[in-house]
Backbone as CSV, one residue per row, in Angstrom:
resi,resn,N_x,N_y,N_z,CA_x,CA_y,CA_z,C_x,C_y,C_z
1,UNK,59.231,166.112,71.043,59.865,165.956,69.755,58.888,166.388,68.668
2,UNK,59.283,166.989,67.486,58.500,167.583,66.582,58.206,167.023,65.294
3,UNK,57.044,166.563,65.264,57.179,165.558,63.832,57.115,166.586,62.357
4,UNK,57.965,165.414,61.701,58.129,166.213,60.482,58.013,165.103,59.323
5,UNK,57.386,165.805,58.206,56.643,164.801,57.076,58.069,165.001,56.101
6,UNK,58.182,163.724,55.304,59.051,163.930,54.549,58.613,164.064,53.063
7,UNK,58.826,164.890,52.349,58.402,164.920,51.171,59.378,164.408,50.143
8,UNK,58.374,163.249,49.427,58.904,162.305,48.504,59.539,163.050,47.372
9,UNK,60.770,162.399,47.123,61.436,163.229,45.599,60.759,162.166,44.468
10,UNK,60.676,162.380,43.163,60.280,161.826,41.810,61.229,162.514,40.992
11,UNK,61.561,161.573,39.961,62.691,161.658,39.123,61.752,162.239,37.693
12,UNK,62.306,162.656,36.964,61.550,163.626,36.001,60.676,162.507,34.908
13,UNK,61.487,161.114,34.557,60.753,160.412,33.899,59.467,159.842,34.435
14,UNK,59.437,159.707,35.683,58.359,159.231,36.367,57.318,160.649,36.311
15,UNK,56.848,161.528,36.139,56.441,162.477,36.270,56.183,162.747,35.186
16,UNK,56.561,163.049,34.307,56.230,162.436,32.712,55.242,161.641,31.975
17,UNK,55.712,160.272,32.564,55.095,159.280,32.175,53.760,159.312,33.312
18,UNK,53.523,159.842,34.151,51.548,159.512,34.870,51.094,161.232,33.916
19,UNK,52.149,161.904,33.603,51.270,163.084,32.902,51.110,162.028,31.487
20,UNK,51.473,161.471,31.042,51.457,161.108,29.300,50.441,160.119,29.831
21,UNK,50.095,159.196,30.447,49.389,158.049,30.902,47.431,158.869,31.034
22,UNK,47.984,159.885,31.771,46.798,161.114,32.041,45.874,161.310,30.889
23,UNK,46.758,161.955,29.769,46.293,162.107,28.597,46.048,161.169,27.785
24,UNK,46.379,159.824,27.658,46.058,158.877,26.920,46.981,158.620,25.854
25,UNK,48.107,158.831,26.028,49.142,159.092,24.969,49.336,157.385,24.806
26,UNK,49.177,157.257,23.451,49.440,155.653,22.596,51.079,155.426,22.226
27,UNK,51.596,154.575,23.044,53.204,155.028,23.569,53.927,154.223,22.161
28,UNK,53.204,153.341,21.446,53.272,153.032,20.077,53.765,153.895,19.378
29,UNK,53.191,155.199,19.540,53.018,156.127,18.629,54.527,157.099,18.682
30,UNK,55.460,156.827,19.524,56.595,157.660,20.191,57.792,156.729,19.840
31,UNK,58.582,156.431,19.364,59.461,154.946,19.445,60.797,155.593,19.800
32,UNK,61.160,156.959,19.841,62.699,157.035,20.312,62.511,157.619,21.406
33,UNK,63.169,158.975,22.143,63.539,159.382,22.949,63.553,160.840,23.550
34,UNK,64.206,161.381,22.301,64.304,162.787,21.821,65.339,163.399,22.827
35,UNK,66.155,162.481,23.498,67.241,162.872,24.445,68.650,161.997,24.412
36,UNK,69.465,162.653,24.314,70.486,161.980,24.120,70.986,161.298,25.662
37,UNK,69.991,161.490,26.505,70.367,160.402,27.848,69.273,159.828,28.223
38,UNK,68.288,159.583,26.854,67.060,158.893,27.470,67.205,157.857,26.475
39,UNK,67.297,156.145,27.129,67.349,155.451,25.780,66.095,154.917,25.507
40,UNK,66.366,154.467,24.295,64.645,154.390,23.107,63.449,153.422,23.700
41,UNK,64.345,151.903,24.655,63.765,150.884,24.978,63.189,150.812,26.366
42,UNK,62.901,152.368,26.793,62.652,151.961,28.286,61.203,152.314,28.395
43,UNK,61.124,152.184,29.637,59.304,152.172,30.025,59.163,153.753,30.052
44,UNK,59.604,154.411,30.184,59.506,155.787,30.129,59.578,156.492,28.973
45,UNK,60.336,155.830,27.924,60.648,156.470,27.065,59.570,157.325,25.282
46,UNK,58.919,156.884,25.903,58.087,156.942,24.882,57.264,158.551,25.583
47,UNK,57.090,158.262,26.547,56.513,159.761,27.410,57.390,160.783,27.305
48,UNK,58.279,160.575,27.155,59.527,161.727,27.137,59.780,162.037,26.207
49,UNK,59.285,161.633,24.895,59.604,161.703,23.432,58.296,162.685,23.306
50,UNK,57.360,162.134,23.886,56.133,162.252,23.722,55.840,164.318,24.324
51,UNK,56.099,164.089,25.294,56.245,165.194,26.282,57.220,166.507,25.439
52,UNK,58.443,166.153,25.078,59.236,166.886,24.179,58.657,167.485,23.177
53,UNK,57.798,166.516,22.243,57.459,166.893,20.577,56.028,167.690,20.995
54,UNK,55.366,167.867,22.040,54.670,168.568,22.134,55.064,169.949,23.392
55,UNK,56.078,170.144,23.118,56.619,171.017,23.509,56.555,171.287,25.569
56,UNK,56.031,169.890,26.072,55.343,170.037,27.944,57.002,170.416,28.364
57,UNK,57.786,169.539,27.796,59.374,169.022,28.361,60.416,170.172,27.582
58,UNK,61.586,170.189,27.577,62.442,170.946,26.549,63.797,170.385,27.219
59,UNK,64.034,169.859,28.443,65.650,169.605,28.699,66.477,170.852,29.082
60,UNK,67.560,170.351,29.183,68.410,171.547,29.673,69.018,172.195,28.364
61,UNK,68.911,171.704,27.404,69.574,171.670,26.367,70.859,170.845,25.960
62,UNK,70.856,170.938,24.840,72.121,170.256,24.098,71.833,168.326,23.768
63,UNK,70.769,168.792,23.736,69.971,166.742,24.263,69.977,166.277,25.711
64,UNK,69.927,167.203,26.539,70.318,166.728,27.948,68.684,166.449,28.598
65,UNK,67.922,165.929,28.977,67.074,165.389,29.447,67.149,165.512,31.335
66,UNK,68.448,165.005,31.498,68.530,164.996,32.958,67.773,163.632,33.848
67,UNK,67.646,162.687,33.224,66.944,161.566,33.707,66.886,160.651,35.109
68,UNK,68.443,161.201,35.575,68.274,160.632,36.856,68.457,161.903,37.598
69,UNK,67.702,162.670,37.592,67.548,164.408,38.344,65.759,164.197,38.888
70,UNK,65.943,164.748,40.153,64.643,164.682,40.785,63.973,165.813,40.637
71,UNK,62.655,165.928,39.976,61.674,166.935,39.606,61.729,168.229,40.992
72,UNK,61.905,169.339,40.535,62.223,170.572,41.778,60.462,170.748,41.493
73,UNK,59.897,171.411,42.691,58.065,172.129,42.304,58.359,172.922,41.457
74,UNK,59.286,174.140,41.071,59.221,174.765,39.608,59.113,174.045,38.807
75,UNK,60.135,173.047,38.226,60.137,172.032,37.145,58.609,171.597,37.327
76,UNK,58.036,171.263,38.191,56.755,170.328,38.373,55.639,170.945,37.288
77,UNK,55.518,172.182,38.467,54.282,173.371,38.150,55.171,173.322,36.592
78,UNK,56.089,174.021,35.940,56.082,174.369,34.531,55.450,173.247,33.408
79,UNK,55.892,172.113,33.921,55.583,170.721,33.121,54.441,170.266,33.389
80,UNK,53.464,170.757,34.510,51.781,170.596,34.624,51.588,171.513,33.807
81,UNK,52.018,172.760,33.716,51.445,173.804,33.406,51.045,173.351,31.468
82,UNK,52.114,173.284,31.440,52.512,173.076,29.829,51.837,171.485,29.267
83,UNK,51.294,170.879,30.528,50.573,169.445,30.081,49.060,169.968,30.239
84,UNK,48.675,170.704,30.877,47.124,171.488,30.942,47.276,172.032,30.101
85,UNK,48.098,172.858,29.359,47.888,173.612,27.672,47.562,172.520,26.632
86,UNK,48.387,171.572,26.806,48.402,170.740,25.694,47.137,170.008,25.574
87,UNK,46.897,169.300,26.825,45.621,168.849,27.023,44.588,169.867,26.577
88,UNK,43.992,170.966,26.817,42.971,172.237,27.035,42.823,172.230,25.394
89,UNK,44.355,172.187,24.816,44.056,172.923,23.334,43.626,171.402,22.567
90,UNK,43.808,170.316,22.980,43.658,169.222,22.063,42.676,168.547,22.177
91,UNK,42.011,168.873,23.492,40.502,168.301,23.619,39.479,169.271,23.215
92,UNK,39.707,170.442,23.530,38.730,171.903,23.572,38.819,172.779,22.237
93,UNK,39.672,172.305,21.335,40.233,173.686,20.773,40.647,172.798,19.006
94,UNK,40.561,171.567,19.156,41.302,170.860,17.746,40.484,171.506,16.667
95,UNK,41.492,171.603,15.658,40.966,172.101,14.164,40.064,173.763,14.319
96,UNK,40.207,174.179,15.670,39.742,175.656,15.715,41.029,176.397,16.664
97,UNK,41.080,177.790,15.801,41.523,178.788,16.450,41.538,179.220,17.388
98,UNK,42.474,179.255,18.749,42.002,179.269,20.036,42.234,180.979,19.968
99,UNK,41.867,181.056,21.261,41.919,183.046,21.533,42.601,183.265,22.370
């Protein structure tokens, strides 16, 4: 018999929130949502607001967030990708012109 590993799914808010946790994001600082299917009072929500206004996240559009949708590795890699920019330019790069 042939063993086979199962690879865990993660839902997009969870994935979010250890990238916003990563960076040190002060969840104080976020109080709504920025999705019309993400509501304001949840444990996630502040990462997803957070993630949005710095452009890591964008939705499907129309306010759609997709919150109970499990992160695909494209989605993953684009939303690391775009959390290593954000990070790179805000630790390395603040108040100077990057190249």
């Amino acid at each position: 018999m042939e063993a086979t590993a199962e690879i865990p799914q993660l839902e997009s808010p969870w994935f979010v929130t250890v990238l916003g946790r990563l960076a040190g994001v002060d969840e104080r600082a976020y109080t709504g949502a920025g999705f019309r299917d993400v509501p304001a009072c949840e444990w996630y929500s502040a990462y997803v607001e957070w993630a949005s206004q710095k452009g890591i996240v964008n939705g499907y559009g129309e306010g759609i967030f997709g919150l109970n949708d499990f992160i695909t590795r494209e989605q993953m890699a684009a939303v690391r990708q775009g959390w290593l920019d954000q990070v790179i330019a805000e630790r390395y790069f603040k108040g100077r012109a990057r190249k």
